[in-house]
C-alpha positions in Angstrom: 87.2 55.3 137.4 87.4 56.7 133.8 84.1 58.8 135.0 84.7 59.8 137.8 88.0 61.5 136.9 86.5 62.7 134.2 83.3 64.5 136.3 86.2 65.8 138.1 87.4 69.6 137.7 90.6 67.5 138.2 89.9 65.5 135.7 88.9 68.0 132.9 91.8 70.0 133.6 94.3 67.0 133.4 92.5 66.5 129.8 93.0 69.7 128.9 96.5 69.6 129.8 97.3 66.7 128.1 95.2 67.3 124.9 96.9 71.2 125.0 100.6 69.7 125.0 99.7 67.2 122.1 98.4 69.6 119.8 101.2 71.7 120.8 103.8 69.0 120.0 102.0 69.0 116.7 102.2 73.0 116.3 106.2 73.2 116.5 106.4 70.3 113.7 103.7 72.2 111.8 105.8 75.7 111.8 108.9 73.8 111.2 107.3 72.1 107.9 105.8 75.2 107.0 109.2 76.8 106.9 110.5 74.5 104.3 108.5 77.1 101.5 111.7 79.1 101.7 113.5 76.8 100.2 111.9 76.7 96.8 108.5 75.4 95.6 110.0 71.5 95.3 111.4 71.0 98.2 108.1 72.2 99.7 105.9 70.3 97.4 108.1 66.9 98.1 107.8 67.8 102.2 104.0 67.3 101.4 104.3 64.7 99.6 106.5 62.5 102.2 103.8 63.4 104.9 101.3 61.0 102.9 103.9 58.5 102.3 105.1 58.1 105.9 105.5 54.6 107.4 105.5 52.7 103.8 105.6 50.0 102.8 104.3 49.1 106.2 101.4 51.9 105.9 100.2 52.3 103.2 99.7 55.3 101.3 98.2 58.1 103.8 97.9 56.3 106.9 99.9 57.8 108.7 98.7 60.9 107.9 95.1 60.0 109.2 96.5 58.3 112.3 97.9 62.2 113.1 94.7 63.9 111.9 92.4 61.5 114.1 95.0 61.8 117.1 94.5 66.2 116.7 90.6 65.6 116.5 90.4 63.9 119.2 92.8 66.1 121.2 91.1 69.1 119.6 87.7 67.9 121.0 88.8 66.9 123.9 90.0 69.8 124.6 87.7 72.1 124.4 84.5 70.6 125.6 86.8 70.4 128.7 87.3 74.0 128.4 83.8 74.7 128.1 82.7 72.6 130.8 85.0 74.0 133.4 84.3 77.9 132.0 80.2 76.8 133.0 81.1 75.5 136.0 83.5 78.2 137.1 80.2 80.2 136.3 77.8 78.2 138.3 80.1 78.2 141.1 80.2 82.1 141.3 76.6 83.4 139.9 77.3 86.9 141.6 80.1 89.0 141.2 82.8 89.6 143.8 82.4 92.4 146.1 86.2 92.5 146.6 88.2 93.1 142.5 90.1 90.4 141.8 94.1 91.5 141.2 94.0 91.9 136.9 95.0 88.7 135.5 97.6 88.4 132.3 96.2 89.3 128.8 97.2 86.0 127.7 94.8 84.8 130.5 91.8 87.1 130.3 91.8 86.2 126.6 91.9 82.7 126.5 88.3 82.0 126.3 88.1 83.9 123.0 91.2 83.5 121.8 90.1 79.3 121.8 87.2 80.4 119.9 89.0 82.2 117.3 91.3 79.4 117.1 88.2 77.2 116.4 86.9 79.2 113.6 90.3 79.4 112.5 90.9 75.5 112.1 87.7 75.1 110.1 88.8 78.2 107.4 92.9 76.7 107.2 90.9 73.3 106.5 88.5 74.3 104.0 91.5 76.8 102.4 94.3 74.2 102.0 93.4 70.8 102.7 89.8 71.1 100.6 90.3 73.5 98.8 86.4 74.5 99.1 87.2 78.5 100.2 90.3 78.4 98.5 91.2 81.9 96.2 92.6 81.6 92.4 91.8 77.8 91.9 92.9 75.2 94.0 95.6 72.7 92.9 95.6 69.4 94.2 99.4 68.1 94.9 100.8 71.6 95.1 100.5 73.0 98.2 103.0 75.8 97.6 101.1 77.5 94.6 98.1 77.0 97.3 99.4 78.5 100.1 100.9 81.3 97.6 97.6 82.1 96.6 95.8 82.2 99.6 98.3 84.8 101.0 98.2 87.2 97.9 94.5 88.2 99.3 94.4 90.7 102.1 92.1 88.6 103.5 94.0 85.5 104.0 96.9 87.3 105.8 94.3 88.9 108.0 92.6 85.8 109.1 96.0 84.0 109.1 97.8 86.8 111.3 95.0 87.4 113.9 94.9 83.9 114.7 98.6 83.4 114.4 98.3 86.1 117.5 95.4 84.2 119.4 98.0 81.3 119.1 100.8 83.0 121.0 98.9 84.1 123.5 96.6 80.9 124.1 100.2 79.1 124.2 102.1 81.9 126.6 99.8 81.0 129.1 98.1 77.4 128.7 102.2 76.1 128.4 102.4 77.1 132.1 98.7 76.4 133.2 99.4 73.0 131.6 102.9 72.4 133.7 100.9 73.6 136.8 97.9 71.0 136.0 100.7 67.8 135.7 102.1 69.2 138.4 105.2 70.4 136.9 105.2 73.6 138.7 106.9 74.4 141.8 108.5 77.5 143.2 111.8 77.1 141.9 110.5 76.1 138.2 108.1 78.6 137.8 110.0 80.8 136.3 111.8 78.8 134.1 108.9 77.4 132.7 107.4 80.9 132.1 110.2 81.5 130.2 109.8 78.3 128.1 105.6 79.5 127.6 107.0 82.7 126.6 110.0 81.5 124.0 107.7 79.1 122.7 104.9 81.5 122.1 107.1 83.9 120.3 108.8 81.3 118.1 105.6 80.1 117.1 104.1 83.1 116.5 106.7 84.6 114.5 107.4 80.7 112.4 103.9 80.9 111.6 103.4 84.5 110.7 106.7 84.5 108.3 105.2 82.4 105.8 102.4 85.2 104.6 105.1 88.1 105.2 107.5 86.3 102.7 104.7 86.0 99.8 103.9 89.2 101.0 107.5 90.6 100.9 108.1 88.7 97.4 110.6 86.6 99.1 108.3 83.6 98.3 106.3 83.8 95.2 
C-alpha cells in the first residue's frame, strides 16, 4: 500500500505536503531562537547550549538534538525527490508546449523550482558555515555560536548568500503554505482566503525574523 501511494502523483504530493509543513514547523522555532542574539551574546550562547541538553537526564547529552536533525533530513529528502519526481512527470505528461498561454501564474509559483534549489545549496553553505565550521570566516569557535554567526555576517558575502535565500524562503513558503493546505485537503472556497493570508503573514514574518539577524550585525546593533 506504502508503494502504491507513493507511485502516486497523490502520493508524492501528500509527501511533499507533509515533509513541507514539518520543516516549516521547524523554520518558525529556528527564527524565534535565532532572535534571542539581541539579547546579548550569553543569553544566545546558553539558548545553544540548552538545545544539546534537551530531554536530560532521560537523553543524554545531544540526543535530542540528532532526533530533530534526522527528523529535517528525512523530511528534507523526502521532500524534494518528491518535488523532482512530480516536476519530470509534469514534463513527461506535456512533451509539447500548449498552443493556447496558460493565464501567468504567481511569482512565488513560477519560482519554486529554483527557488528549492537555491534553498538546497543554501542548507549545505549554513551547515558547513555554523555547524562545521569548515567555510567558516575569522576562525571558528566551537561553543560560541554568537561570535560565529557575528563573524560570518561581517563579510559581504555572508549577508548576500544569507539574504538571497532568506528571499527564496518567503516565497517558497507564500505559496507551498497554501499548495500544502490544498494537497491535505484544507482548502475550500470559504478558507481559501484565509489561508492565503496565513502563507502570506507567515512568509513575511519569516522572511523578515530571518533577515534581522545580518542587518543588526550589519547595523551594529549586534556586535
Amino acid at each position: 500500500m506504502a508503494r502504491t501511494m507513493w507511485d502516486s502523483s497523490v502520493g508524492k504530493k501528500t509527501v511533499m505536503a507533509v515533509s513541507g509543513l514539518i520543516m516549516l514547523l521547524y523554520l518558525v522555532v529556528h527564527m524565534y531562537g535565532n532572535l534571542k542574539i539581541f539579547f546579548g551574546a550569553g543569553t544566545y550562547n546558553d539558548y545553544a547550549h540548552w538545545l544539546r541538553t534537551i530531554g536530560e537526564p532521560f537523553m543524554h547529552y545531544e540526543w535530542t538534538l540528532w532526533v530533530i536533525r534526522v527528523v529535517l533530513v528525512v523530511a528534507v529528502v523526502a521532500h524534494a525527490v518528491s518535488a523532482y519526481q512530480l516536476s519530470r512527470r509534469d514534463l513527461k505528461a506535456r512533451p509539447s508546449k500548449y498552443v493556447h498561454k496558460k493565464p501567468r501564474a504567481s511569482y512565488a509559483t513560477r519560482t519554486m523550482r529554483w527557488g528549492g534549489i537555491i534553498l538546497g545549496l543554501f542548507i549545505v553553505w549554513h551547515i558547513l558555515d555554523l555547524t562545521t565550521g569548515t567555510v567558516h570566516s575569522g576562525g571558528f569557535q566551537p561553543g560560541h555560536p554568537y561570535q560565529n554567526v557575528v563573524d560570518t555576517f561581517s563579510t559581504w558575502y555572508g549577508n548576500v548568500i544569507y539574504i538571497v535565500a532568506m528571499l527564496a524562503l518567503g516565497l517558497h513558503v507564500q505559496h507551498g503554505f497554501w499548495s500544502a493546505a490544498q494537497t491535505l485537503g484544507a482548502g475550500s472556497r470559504t478558507r481559501d482566503r484565509a489561508l492565503k493570508t496565513v502563507a502570506n503573514v507567515l512568509a513575511l514574518l519569516l522572511t523578515a525574523g530571518f533577515i534581522a539577524v545580518p542587518v543588526g550585525v550589519m547595523t551594529g546593533v549586534v556586535s
